[in-house]
N, C-alpha and C positions, 0 to 999 in steps of 0.2 A: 504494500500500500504506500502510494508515495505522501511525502511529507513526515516520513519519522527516521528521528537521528537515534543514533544508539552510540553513548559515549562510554568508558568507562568512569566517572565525575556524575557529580549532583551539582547542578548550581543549586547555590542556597537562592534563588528569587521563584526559580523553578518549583523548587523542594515547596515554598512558602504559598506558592497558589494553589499547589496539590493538596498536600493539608485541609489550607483554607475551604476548600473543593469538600474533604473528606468531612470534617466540622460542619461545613453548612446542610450537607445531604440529612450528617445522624440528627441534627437539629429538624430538620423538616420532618423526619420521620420519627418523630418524639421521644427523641434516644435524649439523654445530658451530653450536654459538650460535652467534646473528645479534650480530656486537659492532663497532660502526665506530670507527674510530678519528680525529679529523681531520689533517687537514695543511694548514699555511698557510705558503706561501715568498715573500718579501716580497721587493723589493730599491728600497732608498731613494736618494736625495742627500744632500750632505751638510748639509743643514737639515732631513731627514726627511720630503719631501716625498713620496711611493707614486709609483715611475714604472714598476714592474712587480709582476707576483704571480702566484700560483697558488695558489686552494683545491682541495681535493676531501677524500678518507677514503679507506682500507680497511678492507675486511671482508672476511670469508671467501678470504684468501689474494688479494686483488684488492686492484688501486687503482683509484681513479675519479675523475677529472681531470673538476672542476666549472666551473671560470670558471681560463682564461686569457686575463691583458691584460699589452699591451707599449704604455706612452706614445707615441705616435705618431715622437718626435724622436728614441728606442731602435730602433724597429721597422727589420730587415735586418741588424742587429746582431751574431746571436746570441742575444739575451736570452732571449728565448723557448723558442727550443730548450735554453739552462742552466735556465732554470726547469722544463723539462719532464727535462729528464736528473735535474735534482737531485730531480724527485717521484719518478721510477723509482728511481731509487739509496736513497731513503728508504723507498719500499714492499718492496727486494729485503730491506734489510736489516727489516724486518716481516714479511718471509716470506710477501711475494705474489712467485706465477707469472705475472701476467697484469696489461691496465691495461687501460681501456674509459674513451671519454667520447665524447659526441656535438658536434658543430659543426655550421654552416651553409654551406649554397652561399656564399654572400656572403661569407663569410670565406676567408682565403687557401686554396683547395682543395689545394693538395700542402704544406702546411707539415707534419703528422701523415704522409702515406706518405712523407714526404722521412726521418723517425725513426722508422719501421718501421711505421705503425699500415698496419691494411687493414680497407675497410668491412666490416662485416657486417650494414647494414640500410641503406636509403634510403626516408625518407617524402617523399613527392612531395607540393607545394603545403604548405609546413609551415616558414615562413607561406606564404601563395598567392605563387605566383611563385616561389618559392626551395624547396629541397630540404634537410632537415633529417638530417646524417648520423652514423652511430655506426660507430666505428672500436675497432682492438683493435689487442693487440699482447703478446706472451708476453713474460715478461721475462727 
């Protein structure tokens, strides 16, 4: 179809009317604005050195637990499981019901059902060999 470019780049003006696009639709159809909000839980040494963390957002009464890392010489610890309690406890109090994020085979498989999650999807070969999984959990 003529008229589309395919870059590898987002412009951010581009990025900001698609959005805008996507906001104005779920408003029409009686949805709440689309509004995320982020969350970064960090925890250092005492030189400042990153040996654990947790991003994600909420939106629409969710959280969504993007990238969790625990420093290898933490890992069995606990650490991960408090970084995962303290995003729930910061989303309850933002006034989400629910959490969603996805993991991989290859990662520790019961670390999330061991803290309530349960799948609700599995992509098989995602990357090949490995199974790409999205979990939830009410809050």
């Amino acid at each position: 179809m003529p008229g589309f470019t395919v870059l590898d780049t987002i412009d951010e003006g581009d990025l900001a009317i698609l959005e805008k696009g996507l906001r104005d639709n779920a408003v029409a159809h009686d949805a709440r604005p689309y509004t995320e909000r982020l969350l970064s839980i960090t925890h250092r040494d005492e030189n400042g050195k990153l040996l654990a963390g947790l991003t994600g957002k909420t939106f629409w009464n969710w959280l969504y637990i993007d990238v969790l890392w625990v420093a290898s010489e933490l890992r069995g610890q606990g650490v991960g499981s408090a970084l995962v309690e303290a995003a729930e406890a910061e989303a309850r109090r933002r006034g989400c019901h629910a959490a969603y994020l996805w993991t991989e085979s290859f990662e520790d498989a019961d670390f999330y059902p061991r803290l309530g999650y349960k799948p609700f999807v599995v992509k098989e070969d995602f990357p090949t060999g490995h199974k790409r999984i999205g979990l939830m959990k009410k809050l």
